[in-house]
N, C-alpha and C positions, 0 to 999 in steps of 0.2 A: 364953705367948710361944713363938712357933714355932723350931725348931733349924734350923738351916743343911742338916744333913741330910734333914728331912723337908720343907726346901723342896727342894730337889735332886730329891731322888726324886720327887714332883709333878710338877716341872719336867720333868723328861725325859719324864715318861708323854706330858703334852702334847705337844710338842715329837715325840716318836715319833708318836705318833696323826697329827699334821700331817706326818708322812714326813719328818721334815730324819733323817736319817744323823749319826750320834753323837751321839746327843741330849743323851749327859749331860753330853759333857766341852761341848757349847755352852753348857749347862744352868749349869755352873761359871766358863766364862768370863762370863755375864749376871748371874749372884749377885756372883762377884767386881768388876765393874764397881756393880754397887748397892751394894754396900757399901762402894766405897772401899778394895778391898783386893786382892792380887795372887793367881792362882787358887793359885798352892801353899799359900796362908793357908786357903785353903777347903780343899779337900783333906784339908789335915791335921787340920782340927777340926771331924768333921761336928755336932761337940754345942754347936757355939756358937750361943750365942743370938742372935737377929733381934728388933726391934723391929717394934711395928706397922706403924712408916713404913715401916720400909725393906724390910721383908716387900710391903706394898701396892707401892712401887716396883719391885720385885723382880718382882712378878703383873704390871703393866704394861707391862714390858721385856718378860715370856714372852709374854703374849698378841700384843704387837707381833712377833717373833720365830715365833710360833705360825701367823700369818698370811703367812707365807712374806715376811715384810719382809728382807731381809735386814741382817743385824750392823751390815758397814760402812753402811748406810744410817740405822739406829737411832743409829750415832753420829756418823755427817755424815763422815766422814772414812774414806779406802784408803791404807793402806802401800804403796805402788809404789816398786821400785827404793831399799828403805830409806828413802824418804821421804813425808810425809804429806801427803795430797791431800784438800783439803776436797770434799765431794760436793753436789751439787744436784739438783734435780730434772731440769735442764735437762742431764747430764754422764752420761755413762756412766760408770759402777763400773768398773775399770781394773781386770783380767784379768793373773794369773801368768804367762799364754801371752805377752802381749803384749811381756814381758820379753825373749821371744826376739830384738823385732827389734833392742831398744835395744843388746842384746849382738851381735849381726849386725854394725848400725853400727858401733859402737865396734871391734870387730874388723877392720871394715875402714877407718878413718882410722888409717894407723897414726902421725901427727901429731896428736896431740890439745893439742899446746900453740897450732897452726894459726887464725888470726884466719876462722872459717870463716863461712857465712852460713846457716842455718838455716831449712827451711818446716817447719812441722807443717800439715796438710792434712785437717778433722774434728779439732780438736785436744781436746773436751771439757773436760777438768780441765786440760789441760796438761801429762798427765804423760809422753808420750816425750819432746814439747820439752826439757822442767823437767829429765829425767832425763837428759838428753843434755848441756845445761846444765851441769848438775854436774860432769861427766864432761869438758867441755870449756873450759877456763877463760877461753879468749881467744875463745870462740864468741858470735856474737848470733845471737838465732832469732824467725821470726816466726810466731804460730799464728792459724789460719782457721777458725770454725766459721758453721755458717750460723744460729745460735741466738744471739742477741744474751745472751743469760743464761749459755751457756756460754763467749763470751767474756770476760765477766766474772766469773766463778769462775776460771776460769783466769790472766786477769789477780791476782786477788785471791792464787791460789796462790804465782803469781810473788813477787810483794810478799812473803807471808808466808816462802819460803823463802828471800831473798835475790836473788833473781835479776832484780825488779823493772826497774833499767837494763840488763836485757842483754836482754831479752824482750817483743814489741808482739803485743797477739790486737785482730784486727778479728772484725766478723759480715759473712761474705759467701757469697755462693755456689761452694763451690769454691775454684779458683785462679783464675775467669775479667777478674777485676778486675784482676790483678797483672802486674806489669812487671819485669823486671833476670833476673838468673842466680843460682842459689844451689846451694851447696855438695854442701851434703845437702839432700833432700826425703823428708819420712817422711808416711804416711799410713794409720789405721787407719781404714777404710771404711766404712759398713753392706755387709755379706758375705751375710744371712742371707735366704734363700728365702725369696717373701712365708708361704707356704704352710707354712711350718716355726715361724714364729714363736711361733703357739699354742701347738707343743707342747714349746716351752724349758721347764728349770726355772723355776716362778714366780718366783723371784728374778730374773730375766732378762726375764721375757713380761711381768712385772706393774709389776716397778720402774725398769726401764731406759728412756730415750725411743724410742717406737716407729721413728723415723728416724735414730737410731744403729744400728738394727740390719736395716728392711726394705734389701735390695739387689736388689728388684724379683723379679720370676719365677723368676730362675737363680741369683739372690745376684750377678749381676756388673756389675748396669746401673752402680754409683758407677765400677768399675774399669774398665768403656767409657769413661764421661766421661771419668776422671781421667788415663787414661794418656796421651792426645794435650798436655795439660796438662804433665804431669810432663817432657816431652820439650821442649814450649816453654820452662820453667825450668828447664831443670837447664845449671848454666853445664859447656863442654866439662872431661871428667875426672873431676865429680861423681859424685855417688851416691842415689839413690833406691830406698826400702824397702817396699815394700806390704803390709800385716798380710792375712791371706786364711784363709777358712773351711777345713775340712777337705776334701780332692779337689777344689781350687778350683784347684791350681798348673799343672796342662796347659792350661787353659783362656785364666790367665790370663798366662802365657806368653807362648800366640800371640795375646792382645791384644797386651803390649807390644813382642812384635815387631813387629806392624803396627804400632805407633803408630811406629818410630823407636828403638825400644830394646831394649839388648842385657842377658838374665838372665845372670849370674855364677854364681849360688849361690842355692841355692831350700833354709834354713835348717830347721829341725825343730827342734816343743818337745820338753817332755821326756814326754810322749807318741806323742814321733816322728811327728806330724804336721809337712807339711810348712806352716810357718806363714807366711811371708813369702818376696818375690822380695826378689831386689837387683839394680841395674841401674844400669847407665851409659847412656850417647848409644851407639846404634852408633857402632861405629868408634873409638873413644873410649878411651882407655885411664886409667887413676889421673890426678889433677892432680900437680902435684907437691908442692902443699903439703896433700894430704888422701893 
């Protein structure tokens, strides 16, 4: 019978040979999840013993792992905004960066008890809506994806967290089907240069949908569409959020100026990239109840 330790150290050789970066302490959190137990239980006891099974479980979590699958895909589910997002094949994997805009927003409503009206625009899993949701308790929000499967993961989200009555996702193209004024409009794009894609991390090139992520030649062709868009909906006073590649913000700037609208604050992750615009209507100043 195999020890815990001398799966570990197997585990990371792999896991290093396949280039993931920290291999052991991943190595620990995929044992810990095979066995039902929390990684400091590993840690502490590399002489415990493993059974056949859960040893063979254990080898088919690394090989899965070993092939550049990544974690949260192995377990269907991303932590975003403290909260858990079931994943699909049809959903993009929701990014720490992304976190930037949801904190953007919320820093600028500075009414969050406010009956507001919500777009997510590519909304995938649901999770800026969902996270925004939480965050707003009198808000209803609507999310757009053009992949009927990722409307329904994202629906499915909804439900599972609570939020089911305050939250509608259609599969459409866009915003081009839609009608009325809304609050806030938030939209994480495909960004990414066709030409670049190949050489993402495989966790990104291999498991993410290739049109959450192509944004044509420059990474800006969704952010042409979208902006003339975001200026037909956004009711006077609103707010609109655009998630953006890295040295995308000068560019996409003077899109939304010609589209009709006015950048505020051009946000930074904690990379200090610039990650997202924020925008009103020219002309346009705060509503009063956002």
């Amino acid at each position: 019978m195999s020890t815990a330790g001398d799966l570990l150290a197997d585990a990371a050789a792999k896991l290093t040979l396949a280039g993931i970066e920290d291999a052991r302490r991943e190595a620990r959190v995929i044992l810990a999840h095979a066995l039902g137990l929390d990684v400091a239980a590993i840690f502490g006891r590399p002489e415990r013993a493993v059974s056949p099974e859960e040893a063979e479980t254990f080898a088919s979590l690394v090989a899965r792992r070993a092939a550049r699958e990544p974690w949260s895909r192995i377990l269907g589910v991303r932590e975003f905004w403290s909260l858990p997002f079931q994943l699909t094949q049809d959903t993009l994997d929701p990014r720490p960066d992304s976190e930037t805009l949801v904190r953007a927003v919320l820093d600028a409503l500075p009414d969050h008890q406010a009956p507001l009206r919500l777009l997510d625009l590519g909304t995938g899993s649901g999770c800026l809506l969902l996270a925004l949701l939480s965050e707003l308790p009198a808000a209803w929000g609507l999310g757009v994806d053009l992949s009927p499967g990722a409307a329904e993961a994202a629906q499915a989200n909804a439900r599972a967290l609570g939020f089911g009555r305050r939250a509608a996702f259609l599969a459409g193209d866009w915003a081009w089907s839609l009608v009325g004024a809304f609050d806030a409009i938030v939209v994480n794009p495909p960004y990414i240069a066709a030409a670049d894609i190949a050489g993402l991390e495989p966790e990104v090139a291999r498991w993410d949908p290739v049109r959450a992520l192509a944004g044509g030649a420059d990474g800006l062709d969704s952010i042409r569409a979208l902006m003339p868009e975001i200026a037909r909906l956004l009711a006077p006073g609103g707010l609109a959020a655009v998630e953006l590649g890295a040295g995308q913000a000068d560019a996409a700037n003077t899109i939304a100026t010609a589209s009709g609208l006015a950048v505020f604050a051009r946000p930074t992750d904690l990379h200090s990239v610039e990650r997202c615009l924020l925008m009103r209507l020219a002309g346009s100043g705060p509503a009063k109840n956002s």
